[in-house]
C-alpha positions as semicolon CSV with decimal commas, in nm:
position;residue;x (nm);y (nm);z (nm)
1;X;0,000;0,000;0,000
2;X;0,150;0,330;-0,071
3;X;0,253;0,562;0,171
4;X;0,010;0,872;0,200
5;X;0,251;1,175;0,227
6;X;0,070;1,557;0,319
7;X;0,126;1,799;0,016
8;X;0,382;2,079;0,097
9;X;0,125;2,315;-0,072
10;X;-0,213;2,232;-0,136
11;X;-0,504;2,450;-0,332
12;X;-0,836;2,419;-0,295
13;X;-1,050;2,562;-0,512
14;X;-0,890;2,892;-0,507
15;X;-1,035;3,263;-0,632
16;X;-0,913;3,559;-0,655
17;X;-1,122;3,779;-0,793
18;X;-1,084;4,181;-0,839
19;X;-1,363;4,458;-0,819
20;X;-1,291;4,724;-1,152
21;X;-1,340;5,092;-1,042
22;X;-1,561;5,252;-1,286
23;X;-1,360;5,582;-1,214
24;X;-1,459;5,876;-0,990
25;X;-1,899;5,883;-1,034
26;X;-1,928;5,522;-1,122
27;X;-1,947;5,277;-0,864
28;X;-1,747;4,985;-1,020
29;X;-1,719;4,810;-1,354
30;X;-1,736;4,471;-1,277
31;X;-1,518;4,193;-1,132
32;X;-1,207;4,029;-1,292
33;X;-1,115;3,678;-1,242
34;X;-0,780;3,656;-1,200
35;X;-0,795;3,272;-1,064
36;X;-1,095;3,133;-1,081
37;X;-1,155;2,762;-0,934
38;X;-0,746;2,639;-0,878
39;X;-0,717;2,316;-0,691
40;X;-0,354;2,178;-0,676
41;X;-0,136;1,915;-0,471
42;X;0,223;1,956;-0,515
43;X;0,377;1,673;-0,295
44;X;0,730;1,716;-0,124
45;X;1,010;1,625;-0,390
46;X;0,850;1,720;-0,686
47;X;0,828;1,969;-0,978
48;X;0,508;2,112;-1,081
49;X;0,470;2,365;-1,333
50;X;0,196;2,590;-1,399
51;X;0,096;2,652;-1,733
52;X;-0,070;2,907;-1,939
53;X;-0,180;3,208;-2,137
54;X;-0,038;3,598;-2,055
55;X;-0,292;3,688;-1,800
56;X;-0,419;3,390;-1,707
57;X;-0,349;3,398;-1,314
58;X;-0,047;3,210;-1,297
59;X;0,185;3,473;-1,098
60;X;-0,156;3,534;-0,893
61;X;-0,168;3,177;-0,822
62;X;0,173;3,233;-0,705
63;X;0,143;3,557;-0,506
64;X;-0,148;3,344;-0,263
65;X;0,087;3,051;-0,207
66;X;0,382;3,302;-0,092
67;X;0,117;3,513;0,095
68;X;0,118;3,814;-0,063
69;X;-0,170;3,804;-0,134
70;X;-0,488;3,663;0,058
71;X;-0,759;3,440;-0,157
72;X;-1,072;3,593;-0,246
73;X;-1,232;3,221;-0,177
74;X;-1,098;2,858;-0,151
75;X;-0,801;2,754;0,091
76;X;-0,419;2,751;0,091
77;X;-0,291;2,522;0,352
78;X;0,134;2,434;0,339
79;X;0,217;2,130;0,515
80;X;-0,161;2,055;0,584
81;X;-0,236;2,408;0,795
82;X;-0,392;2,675;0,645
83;X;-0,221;2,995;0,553
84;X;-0,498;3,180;0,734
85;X;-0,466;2,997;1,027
86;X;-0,117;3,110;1,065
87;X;-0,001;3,275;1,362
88;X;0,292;3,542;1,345
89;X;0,514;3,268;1,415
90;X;0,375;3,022;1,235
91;X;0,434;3,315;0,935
92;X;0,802;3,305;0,953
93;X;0,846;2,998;0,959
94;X;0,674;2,950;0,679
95;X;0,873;3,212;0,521
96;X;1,200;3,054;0,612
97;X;1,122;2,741;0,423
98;X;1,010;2,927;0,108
99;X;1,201;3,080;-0,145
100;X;1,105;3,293;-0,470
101;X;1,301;3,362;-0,817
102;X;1,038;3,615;-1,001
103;X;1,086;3,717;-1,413
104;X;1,249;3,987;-1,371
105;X;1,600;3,934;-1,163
106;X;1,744;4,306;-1,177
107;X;1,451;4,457;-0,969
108;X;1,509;4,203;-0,716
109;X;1,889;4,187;-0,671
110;X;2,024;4,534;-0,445
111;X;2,237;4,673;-0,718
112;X;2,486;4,797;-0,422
113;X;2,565;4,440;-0,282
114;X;2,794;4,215;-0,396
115;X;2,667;3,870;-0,512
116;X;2,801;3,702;-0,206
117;X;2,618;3,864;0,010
118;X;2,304;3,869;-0,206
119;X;2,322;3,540;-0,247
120;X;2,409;3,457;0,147
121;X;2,093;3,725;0,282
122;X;1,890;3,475;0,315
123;X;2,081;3,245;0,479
124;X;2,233;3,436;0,718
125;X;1,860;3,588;0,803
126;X;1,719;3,216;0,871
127;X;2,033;3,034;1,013
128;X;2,301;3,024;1,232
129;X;2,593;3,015;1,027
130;X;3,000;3,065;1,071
131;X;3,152;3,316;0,802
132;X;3,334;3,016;0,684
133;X;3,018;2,803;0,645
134;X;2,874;3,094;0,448
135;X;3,195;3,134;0,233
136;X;3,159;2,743;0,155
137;X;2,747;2,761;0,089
138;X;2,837;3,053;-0,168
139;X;3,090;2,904;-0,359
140;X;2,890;2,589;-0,398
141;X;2,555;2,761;-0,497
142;X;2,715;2,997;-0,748
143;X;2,882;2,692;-0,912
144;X;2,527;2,516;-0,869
145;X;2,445;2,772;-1,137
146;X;2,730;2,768;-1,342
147;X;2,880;3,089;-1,241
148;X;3,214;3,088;-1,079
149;X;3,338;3,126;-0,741
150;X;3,494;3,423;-0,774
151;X;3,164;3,661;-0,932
152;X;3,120;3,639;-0,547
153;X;3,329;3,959;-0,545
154;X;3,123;4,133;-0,802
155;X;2,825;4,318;-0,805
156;X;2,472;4,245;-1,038
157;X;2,535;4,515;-1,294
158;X;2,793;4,327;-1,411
159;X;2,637;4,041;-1,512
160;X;2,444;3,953;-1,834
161;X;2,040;3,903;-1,792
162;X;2,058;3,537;-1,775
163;X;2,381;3,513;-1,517
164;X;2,156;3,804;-1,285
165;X;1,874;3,537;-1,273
166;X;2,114;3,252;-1,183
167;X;2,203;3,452;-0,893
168;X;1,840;3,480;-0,758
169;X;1,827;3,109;-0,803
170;X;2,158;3,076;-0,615
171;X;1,975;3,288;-0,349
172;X;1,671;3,060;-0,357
173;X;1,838;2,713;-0,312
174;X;2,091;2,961;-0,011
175;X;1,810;2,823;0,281
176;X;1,733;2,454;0,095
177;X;1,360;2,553;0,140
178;X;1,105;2,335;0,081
179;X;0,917;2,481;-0,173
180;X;1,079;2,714;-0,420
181;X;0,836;2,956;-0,671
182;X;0,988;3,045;-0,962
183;X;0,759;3,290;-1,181
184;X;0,858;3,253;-1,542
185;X;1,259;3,217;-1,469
186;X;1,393;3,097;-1,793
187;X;1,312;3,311;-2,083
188;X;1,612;3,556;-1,948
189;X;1,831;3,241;-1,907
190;X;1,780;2,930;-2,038
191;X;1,895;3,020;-2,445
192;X;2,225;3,159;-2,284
């Protein structure tokens, strides 16, 4: 018999839906769908990847599993709790065990840091580590993503589109969360 496992992140018929101001004398225009009806179970270990059309809800679908934003209907839950259930500390530590790479990397990576220390933030924020254990976790990630060692030193203006997203990945995997969201990652990388 197999084992029964509980989903890291399960949907349940998730909505968000959006009210459209009808500008300053009207009331409102309607209401926009954004996600309409989701229901996913992505089990620890895997891959799942969210498919479709410009506009069709996917980075909303992503915004209500990191919690930025709250479902209009349905239910969230990550390791079998709800996400509205979740006290303050139940919140972070939920959002040490997550990790996001979103399309564009330039308007997340702090243009005055180095890409050491970009890449180590999150570790550093969530663990107890020594300087050397950082040093080491850098190094490997960085080659994780084919970049070299030594672009530790530099700083994200320097790099190409495609090498600036490898370092938010590098940043992602930093905490070896349990659920990474990556919103449309590899157009600016993946033909490099």
């Amino acid at each position: 018999m197999a084992e029964v496992t509980t989903p890291v992140i399960e949907l349940s018929e998730v909505r968000q839906h959006y009210q459209v101001g009808g500008g300053l004398l009207r009331r409102n225009r309607g209401l926009v769908k954004a996600v309409d009806g989701v229901s996913l179970n992505i089990p620890e270990g895997t891959t799942y990847g969210l498919v479709g059309e410009s506009g069709s809800g996917k980075t909303t679908t992503a915004r209500m599993i990191l919690m930025v934003e709250s479902p209009t209907e349905g239910e969230v839950k990550y390791m079998g709790q709800s996400l509205s259930d979740f006290s303050n500390s139940d919140r972070r530590a939920f959002q040490s065990s997550i990790a996001a790479v979103f399309q564009d990397p330039w308007s997340s990576l702090n243009p005055k840091m180095k890409v050491g220390s970009i890449v180590s933030e999150p570790l550093t924020a969530h663990q107890d580590v020594t300087k050397k254990e950082r040093d080491e976790r850098i190094k490997e990630l960085l080659e994780v993503v084919g970049l070299r060692a030594n672009h530790a030193e530099r700083y994200p203006h320097e790099f190409s589109g495609g090498q600036r997203q490898r370092i938010a990945i590098a940043r992602a995997l930093s905490t070896q969360p349990k659920l990474i969201v990556l919103d449309e990652p590899y157009p600016h990388w993946m033909y490099q």
